[in-house]
MARKOLRO-673604 format. One line per 10 residues: number of its first residue (from 1); their letters; for each residue x, y, z of N, C-alpha, C, CB. Coordinates in nm, 3 decimals. Glycine has a CB too. Layout:
REM residues N
NUM = A = X,Y,Z,X,Y,Z,X,Y,Z,X,Y,Z ~ ...
END
This chain:
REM residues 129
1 = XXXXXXXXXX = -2.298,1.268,2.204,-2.158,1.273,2.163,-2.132,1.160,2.064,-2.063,1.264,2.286 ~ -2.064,1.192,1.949,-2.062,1.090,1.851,-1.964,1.010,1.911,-2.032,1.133,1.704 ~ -1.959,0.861,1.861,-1.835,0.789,1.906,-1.843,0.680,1.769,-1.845,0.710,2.088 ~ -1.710,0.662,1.785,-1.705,0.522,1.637,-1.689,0.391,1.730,-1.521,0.531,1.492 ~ -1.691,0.251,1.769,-1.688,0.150,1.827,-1.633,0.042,1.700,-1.828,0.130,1.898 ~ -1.530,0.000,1.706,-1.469,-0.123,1.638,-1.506,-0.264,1.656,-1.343,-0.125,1.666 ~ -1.531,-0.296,1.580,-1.543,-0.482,1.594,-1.452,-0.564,1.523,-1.682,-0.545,1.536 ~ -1.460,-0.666,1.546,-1.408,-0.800,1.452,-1.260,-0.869,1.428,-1.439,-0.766,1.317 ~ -1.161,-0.769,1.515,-1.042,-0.814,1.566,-1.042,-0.946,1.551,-1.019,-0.779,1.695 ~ -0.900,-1.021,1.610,-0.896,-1.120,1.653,-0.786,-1.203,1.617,-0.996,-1.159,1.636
11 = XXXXXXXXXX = -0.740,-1.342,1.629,-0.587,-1.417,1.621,-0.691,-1.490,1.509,-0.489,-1.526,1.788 ~ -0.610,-1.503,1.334,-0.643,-1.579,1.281,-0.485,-1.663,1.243,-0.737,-1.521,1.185 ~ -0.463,-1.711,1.112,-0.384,-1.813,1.092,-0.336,-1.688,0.942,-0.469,-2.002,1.075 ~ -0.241,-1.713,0.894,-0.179,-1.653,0.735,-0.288,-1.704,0.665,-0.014,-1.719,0.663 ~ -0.325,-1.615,0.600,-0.415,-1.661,0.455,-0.604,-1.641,0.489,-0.373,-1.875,0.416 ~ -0.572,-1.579,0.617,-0.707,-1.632,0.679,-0.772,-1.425,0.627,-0.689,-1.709,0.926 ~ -0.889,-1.481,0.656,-0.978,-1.384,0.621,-1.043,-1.312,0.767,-1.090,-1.458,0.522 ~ -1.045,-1.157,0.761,-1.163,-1.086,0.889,-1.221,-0.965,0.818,-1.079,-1.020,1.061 ~ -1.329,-0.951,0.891,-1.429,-0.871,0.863,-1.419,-0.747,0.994,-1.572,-0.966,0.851 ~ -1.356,-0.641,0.976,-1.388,-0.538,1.101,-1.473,-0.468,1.026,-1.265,-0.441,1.173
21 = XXXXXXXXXX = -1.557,-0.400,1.160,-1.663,-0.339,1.154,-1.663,-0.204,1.264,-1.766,-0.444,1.175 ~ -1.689,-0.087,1.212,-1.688,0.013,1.265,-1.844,0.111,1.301,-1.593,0.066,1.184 ~ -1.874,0.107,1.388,-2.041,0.132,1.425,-2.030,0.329,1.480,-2.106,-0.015,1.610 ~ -2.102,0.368,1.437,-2.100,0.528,1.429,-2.195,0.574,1.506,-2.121,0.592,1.294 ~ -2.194,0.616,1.655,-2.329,0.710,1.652,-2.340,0.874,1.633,-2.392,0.688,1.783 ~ -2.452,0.888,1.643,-2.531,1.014,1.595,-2.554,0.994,1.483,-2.476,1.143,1.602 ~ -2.600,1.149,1.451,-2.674,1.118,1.313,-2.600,1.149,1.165,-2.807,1.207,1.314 ~ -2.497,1.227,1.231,-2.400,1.299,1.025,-2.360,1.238,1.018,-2.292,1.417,0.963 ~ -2.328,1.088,1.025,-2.202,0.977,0.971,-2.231,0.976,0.810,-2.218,0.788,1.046 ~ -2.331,1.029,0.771,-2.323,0.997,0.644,-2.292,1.122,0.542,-2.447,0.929,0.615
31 = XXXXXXXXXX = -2.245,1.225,0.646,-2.133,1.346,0.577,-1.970,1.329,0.585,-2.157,1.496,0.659 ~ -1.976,1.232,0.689,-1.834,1.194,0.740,-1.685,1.137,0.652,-1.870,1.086,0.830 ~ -1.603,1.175,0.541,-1.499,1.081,0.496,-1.468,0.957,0.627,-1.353,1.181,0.457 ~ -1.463,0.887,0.588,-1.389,0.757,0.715,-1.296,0.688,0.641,-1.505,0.619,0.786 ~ -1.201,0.601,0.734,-1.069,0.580,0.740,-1.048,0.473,0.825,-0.999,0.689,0.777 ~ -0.950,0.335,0.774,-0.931,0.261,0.833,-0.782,0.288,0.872,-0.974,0.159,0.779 ~ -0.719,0.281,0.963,-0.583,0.306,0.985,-0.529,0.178,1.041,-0.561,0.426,1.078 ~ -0.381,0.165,1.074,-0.341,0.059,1.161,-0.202,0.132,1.232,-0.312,-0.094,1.069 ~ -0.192,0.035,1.327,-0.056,0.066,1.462,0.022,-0.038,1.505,-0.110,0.114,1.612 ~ 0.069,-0.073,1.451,0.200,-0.241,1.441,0.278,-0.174,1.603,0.387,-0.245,1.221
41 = XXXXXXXXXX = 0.372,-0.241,1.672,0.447,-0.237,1.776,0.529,-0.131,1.709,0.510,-0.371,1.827 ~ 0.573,-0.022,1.786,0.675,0.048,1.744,0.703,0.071,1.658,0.747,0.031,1.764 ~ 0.578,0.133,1.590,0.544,0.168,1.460,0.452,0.313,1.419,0.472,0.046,1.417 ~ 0.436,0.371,1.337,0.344,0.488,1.328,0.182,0.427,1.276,0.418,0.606,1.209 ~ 0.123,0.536,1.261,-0.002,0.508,1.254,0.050,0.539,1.078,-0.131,0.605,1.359 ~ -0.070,0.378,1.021,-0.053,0.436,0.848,-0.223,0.417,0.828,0.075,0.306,0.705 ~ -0.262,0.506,0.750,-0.390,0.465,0.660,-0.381,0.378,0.562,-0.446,0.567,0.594 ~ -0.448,0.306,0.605,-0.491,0.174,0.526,-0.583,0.190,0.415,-0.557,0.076,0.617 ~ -0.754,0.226,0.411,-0.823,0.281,0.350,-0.899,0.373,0.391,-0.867,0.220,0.306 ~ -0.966,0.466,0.286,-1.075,0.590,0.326,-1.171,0.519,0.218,-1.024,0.791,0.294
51 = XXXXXXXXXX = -1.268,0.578,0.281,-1.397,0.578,0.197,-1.454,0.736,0.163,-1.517,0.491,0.288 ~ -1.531,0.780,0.087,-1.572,0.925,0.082,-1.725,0.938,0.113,-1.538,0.989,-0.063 ~ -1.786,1.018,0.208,-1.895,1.004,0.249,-2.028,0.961,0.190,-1.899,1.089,0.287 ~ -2.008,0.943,0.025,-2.100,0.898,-0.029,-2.065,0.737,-0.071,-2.132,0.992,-0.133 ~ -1.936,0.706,-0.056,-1.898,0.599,-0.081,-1.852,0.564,-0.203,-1.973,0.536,-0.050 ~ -1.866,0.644,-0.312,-1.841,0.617,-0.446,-1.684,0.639,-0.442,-1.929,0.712,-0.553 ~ -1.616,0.676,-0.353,-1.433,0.682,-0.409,-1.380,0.605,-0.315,-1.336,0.846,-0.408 ~ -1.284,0.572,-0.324,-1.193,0.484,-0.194,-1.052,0.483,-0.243,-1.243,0.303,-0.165 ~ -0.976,0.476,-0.131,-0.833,0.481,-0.114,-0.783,0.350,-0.052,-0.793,0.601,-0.029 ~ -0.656,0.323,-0.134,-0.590,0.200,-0.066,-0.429,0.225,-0.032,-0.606,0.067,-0.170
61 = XXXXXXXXXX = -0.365,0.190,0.064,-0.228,0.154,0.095,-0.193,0.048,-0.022,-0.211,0.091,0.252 ~ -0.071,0.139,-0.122,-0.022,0.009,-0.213,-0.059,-0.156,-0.145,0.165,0.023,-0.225 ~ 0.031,-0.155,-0.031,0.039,-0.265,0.080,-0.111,-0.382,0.086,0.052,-0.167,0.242 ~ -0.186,-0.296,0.069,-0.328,-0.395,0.112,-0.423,-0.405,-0.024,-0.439,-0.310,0.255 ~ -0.367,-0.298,-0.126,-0.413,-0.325,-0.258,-0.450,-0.485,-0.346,-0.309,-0.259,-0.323 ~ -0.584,-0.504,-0.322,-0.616,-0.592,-0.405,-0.659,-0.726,-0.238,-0.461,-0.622,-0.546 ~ -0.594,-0.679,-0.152,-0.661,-0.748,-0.042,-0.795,-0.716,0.014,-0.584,-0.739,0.057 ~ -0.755,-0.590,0.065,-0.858,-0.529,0.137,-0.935,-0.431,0.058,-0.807,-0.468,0.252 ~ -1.074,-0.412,0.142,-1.184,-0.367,0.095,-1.226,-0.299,0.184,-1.265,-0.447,0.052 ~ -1.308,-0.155,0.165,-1.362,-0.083,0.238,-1.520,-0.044,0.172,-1.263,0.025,0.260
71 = XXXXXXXXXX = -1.605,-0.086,0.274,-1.766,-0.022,0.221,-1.793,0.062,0.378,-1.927,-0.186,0.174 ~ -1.923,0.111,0.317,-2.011,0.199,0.407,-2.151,0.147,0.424,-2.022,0.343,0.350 ~ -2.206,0.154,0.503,-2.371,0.153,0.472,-2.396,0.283,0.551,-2.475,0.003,0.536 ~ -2.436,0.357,0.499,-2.463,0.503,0.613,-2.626,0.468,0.654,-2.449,0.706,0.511 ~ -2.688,0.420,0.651,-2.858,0.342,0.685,-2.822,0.305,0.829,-2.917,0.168,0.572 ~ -2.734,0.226,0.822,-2.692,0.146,0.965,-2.559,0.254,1.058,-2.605,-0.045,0.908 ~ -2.487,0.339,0.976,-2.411,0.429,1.074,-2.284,0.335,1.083,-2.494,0.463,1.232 ~ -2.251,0.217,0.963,-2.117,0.107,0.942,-2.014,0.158,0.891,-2.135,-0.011,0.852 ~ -1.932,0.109,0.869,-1.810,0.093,0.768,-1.741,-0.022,0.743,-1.711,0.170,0.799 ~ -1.684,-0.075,0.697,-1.607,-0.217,0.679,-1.496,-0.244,0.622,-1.667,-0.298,0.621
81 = XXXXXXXXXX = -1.409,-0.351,0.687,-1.296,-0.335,0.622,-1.257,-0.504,0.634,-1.191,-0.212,0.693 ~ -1.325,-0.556,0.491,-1.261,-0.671,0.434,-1.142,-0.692,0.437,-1.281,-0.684,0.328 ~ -1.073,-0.767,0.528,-0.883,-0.823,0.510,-0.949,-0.966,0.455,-0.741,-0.844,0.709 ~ -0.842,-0.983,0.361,-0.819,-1.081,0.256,-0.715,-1.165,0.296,-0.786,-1.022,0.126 ~ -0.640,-1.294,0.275,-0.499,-1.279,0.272,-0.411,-1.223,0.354,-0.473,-1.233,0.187 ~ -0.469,-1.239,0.461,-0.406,-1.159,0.572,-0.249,-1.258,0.608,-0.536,-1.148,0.725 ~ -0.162,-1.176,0.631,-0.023,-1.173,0.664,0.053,-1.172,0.754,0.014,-1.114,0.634 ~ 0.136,-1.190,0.867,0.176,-1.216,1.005,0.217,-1.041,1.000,0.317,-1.360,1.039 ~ 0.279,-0.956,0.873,0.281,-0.861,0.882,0.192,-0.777,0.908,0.321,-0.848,0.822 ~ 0.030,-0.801,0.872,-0.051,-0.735,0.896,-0.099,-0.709,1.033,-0.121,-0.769,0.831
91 = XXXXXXXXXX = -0.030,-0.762,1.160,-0.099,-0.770,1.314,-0.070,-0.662,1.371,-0.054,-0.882,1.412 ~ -0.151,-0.600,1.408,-0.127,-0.430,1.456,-0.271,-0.417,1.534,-0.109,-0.288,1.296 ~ -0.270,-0.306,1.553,-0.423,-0.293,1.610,-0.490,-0.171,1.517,-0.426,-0.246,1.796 ~ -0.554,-0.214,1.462,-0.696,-0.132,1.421,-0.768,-0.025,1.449,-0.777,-0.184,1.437 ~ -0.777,0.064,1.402,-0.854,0.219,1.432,-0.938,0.228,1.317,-0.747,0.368,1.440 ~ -1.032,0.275,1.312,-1.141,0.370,1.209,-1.163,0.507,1.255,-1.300,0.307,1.200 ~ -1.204,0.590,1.188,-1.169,0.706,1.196,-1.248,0.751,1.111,-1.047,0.734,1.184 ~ -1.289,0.878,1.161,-1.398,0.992,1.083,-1.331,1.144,1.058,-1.548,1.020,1.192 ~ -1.363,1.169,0.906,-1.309,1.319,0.886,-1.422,1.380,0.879,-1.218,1.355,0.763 ~ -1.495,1.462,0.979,-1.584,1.539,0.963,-1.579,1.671,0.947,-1.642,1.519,1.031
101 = XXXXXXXXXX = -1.496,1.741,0.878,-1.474,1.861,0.831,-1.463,1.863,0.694,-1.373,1.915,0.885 ~ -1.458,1.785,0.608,-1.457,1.785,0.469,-1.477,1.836,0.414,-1.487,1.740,0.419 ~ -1.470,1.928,0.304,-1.534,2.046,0.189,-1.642,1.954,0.132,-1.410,2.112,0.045 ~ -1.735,2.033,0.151,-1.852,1.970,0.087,-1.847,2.035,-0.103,-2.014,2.031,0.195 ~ -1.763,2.031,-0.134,-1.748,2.062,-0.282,-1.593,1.985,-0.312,-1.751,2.252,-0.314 ~ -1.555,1.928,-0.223,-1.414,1.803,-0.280,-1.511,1.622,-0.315,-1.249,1.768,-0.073 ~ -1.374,1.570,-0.369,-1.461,1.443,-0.372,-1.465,1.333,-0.231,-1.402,1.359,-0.502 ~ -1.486,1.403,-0.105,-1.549,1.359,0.011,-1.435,1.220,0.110,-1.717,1.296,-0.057 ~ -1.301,1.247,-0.016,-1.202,1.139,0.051,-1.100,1.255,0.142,-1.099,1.028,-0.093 ~ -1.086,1.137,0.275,-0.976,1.231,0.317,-0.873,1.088,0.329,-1.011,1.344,0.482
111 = XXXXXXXXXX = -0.712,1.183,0.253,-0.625,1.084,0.253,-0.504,1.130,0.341,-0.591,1.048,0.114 ~ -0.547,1.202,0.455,-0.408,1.267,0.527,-0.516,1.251,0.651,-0.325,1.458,0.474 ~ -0.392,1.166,0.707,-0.442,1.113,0.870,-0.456,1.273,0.920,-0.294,0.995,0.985 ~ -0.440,1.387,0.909,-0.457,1.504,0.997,-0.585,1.516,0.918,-0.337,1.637,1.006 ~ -0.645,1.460,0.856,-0.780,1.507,0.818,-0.855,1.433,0.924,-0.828,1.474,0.660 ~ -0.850,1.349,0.972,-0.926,1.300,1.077,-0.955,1.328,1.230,-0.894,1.207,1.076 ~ -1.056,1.355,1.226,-1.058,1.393,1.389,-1.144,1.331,1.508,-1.097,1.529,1.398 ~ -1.154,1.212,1.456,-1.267,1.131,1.576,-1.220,0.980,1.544,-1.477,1.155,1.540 ~ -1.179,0.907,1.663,-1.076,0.756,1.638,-1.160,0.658,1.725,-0.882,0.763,1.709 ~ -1.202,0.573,1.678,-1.233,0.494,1.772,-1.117,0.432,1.829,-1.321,0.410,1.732
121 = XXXXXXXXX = -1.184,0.293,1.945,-1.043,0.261,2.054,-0.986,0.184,1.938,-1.065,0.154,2.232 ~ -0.963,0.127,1.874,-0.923,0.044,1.806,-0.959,-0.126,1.830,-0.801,0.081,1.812 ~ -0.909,-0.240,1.765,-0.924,-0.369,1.771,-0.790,-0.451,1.764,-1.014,-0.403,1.671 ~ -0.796,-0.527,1.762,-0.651,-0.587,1.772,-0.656,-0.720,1.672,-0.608,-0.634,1.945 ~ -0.577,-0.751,1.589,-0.555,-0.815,1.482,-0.417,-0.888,1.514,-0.559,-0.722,1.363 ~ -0.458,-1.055,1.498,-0.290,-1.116,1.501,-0.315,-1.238,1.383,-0.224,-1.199,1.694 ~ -0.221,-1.178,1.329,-0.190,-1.306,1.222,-0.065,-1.415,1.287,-0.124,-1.230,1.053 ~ -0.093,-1.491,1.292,0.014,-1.592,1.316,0.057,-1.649,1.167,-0.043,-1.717,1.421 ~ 0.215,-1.691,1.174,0.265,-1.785,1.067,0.214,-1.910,1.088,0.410,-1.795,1.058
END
């Protein structure tokens, strides 16, 4: 049974930098669009970034534009999501996410959270002021 597993959460300071990491098993992760999302308190779920299963396209939330970064290594079954400049606004908890239904003749991004259908538990992120 495939599952995604999150890493790299955690309480940093404003300005401070994290590295989450999203670990994939089985073996198609590297047909998979993936997706970083987030979930603030009493808040909806927003996509943050996608990657496209080959990795050559990516999507950003205006919001995290020019902060954050999303790669893949499909070798290792990863994904990543460089926060930059992180913000007291940014503390939510963390999901990654796999679209494994994708048209294999689109360009392999999925940018509509209903394209996704496999979530890991998420991580938890606190920026303090």
């Amino acid at each position: 049974q495939v599952q995604l597993v999150e890493s790299g959460g955690g309480l940093v300071q404003a300005g401070s930098s994290l590295r989450l990491s999203c670990t994939a098993s089985g073996r198609h992760f590297h047909n998979y669009g993936m997706g970083w999302f987030r979930q603030a308190p009493g808040e909806g779920r927003e996509l943050l970034a996608a990657i496209s299963w080959h990795g050559g396209n990516t999507f950003y939330l205006d919001s995290v534009k020019g902060r954050f970064s999303i790669s893949r290594d499909n070798a290792k079954n990863i994904v990543n999501l460089q926060m930059n400049s992180l913000k007291p606004e940014d503390t939510a908890i963390y999901y990654c996410a796999a679209a494994r239904s994708l048209s294999p003749f689109g360009n392999g991004l999925a940018v509509n959270g209903n394209q996704y259908d496999l979530w890991g538990q998420g991580t938890q992120v606190t920026v303090s002021s």
